[in-house]
C-alpha positions as CSV (number, residue, x, y, z in Angstrom):
1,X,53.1,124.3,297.5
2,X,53.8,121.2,299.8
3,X,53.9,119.2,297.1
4,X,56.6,120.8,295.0
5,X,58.9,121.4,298.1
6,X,58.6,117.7,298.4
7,X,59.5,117.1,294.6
8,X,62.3,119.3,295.1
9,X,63.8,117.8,297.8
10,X,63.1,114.4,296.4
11,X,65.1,115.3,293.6
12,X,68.1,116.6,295.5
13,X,68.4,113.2,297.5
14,X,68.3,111.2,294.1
15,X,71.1,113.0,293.2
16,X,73.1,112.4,296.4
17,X,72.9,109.0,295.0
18,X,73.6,109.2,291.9
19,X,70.2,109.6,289.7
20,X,69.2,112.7,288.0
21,X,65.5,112.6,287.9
22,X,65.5,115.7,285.0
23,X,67.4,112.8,283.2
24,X,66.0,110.1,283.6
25,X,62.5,110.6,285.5
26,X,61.1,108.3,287.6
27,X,57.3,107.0,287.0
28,X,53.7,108.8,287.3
29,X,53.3,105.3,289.5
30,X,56.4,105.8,291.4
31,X,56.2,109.8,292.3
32,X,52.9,109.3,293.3
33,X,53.9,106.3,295.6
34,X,56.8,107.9,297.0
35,X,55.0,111.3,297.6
36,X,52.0,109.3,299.7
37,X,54.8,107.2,301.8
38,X,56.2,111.1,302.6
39,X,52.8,112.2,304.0
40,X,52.2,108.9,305.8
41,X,55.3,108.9,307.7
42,X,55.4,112.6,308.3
43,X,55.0,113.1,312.1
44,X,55.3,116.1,314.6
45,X,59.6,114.9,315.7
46,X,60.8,114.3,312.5
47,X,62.0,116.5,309.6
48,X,60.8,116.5,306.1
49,X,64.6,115.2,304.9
50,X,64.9,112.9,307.2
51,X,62.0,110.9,306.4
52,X,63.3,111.4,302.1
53,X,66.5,110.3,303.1
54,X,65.1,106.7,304.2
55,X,62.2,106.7,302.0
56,X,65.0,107.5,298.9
57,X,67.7,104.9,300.2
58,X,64.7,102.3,300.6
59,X,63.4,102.7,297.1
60,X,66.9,102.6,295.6
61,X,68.0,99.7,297.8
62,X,65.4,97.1,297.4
């Protein structure tokens, strides 16, 4: 269920910026990588979108 939520949101923050991921999808590679950064940085103070927000901008950005 987690996981999905996550997916979900991830996709609604790509398309703040621009990139549909039902068009053009990122990789197995790169869900996978984003998902484990989500969980990692997840702590007890912070909200699930802020933590997409920054991991989204970071991945885009650099």
């Amino acid at each position: 269920m987690e996981e999905k939520f996550l997916l979900k949101m991830l996709r609604k923050s790509f398309l703040q910026y621009g990139r549909d991921l039902n068009e053009n999808p990122l990789s197995k590679e790169d869900t996978e990588g984003l998902l484990k950064q989500l969980r990692r940085s997840k702590t007890e103070d912070t909200e699930w979108y802020e933590i997409i927000e920054d991991i989204v901008y970071s991945y885009l950005t650099n």
